[in-house]
C-alpha positions, 0 to 999 in steps of 0.5 A, a space after each residue: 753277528 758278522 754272519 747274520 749281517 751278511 745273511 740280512 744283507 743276501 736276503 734283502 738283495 734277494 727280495 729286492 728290499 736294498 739295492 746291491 752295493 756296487 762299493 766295495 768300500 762302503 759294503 766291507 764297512 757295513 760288514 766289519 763295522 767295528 762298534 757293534 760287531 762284536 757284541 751287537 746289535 745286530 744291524 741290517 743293511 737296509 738299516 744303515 744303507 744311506 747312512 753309508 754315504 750320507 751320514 753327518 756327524 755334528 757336535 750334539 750327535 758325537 755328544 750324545 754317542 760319548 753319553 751312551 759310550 760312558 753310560 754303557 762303560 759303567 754299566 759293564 765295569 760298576 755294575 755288571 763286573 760287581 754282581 758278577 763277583 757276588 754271582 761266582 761267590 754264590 755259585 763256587 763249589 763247595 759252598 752250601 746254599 742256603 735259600 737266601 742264598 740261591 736267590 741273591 744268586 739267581 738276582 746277580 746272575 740276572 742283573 749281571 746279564 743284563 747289564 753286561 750285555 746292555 752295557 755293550 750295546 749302549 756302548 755300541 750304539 755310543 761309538 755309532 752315534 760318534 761317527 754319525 749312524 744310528 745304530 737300533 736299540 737292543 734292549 728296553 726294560 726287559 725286566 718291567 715285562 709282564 709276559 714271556 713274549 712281551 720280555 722277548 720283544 725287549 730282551 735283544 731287540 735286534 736278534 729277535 726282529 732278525 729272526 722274525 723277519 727272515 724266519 718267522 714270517 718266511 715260514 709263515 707266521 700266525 698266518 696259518 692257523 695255530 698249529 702252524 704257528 706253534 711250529 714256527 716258534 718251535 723252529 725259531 727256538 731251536 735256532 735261537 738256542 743253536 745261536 747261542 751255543 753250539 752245545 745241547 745246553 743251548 738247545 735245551 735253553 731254546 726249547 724251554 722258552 719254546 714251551 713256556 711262550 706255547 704255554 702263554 699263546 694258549 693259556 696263559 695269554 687271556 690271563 695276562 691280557 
């Protein structure tokens, strides 16, 4: 997160889309801006470049930011914390599976991710709001999604318009022809998974939602429709 906060800030002064920041101050908050440092979302300066030195923060802000900071809380420590221990359970060593069992697995594993990671970024956006930013939203219903590229643009938000907006489209996009787009997404995997993880675990994991969104953009995408 630190890295990519950094990288949007060099690359949005290089393209003239932000203004350099002359204040060390302001500029050292951007980069080590506690709430959401950690574990997102991911937030570009130009984003939070006025909120910087003209944010406000009022009583109906701060109220609202204590409201997602608790809705978070409990999402990480009531639920995802809870389905967690069933997953590790279902998961040990050991322990035959049987089908039912592999499945509620799988369900816990699912619902622990998700409400770990956007019990984070409730939190986040909660602690933001307290001191007076608006933080973007990371994660919306990724589970209602009826397609693999719609899940996508649910699923962390921010890491995916970052990965759009400063490789994706620089490297054109689906500007130039289908071919050349399919290569696209092949390079944004591959470094979504490297994001993930250092560890060929990862990039396996990239390449295998790389053939499944190539799969829908060719076959898949009329019967979805």
């Amino acid at each position: 997160f630190y890295t990519f906060q950094t990288m949007s800030y060099s690359i949005d002064v290089y393209r003239g889309e932000v203004k350099a920041q002359r204040n060390i101050i302001d500029f050292g908050a951007y980069v080590t801006l506690f709430p959401q440092l950690i574990a997102g979302p991911i937030v570009r300066y130009a984003t939070i470049a006025d909120q910087l030195t003209h944010r406000q923060t009022t009583f109906d802000g701060f109220a609202y930011g204590v409201k997602r900071f608790v809705c978070g809380l409990g999402k990480k420590v009531l639920i995802a914390n809870n389905v967690g221990l069933l997953w590790s359970t279902l998961s040990a060593e050991g322990i035959p599976a049987s089908a039912l069992g592999a499945w509620l697995g799988i369900l816990a594993f699912g619902l622990q991710i998700y409400y770990d990671f956007s019990g984070y970024s409730d939190m986040a956006v909660g602690l933001g709001a307290m001191l007076g930013f608006r933080f973007p939203e990371n994660f919306n219903y990724p589970y209602l999604s009826r397609s693999i590229t719609e899940f996508w643009r649910r699923w962390h938000i921010s890491l995916s318009t970052w990965f759009r907006e400063y490789v994706y489209i620089p490297l054109g996009g689906n500007r130039r022809g289908l071919p050349r787009q399919l290569l696209n997404i092949a390079v944004v995997w591959v470094l979504t998974g490297v994001w993930h993880g250092a560890s060929w675990n990862f990039v396996l994991w990239g390449a295998y939602f790389c053939v499944l969104l190539m799969v829908e953009k060719l076959f898949l995408k009329r019967l979805l429709g």
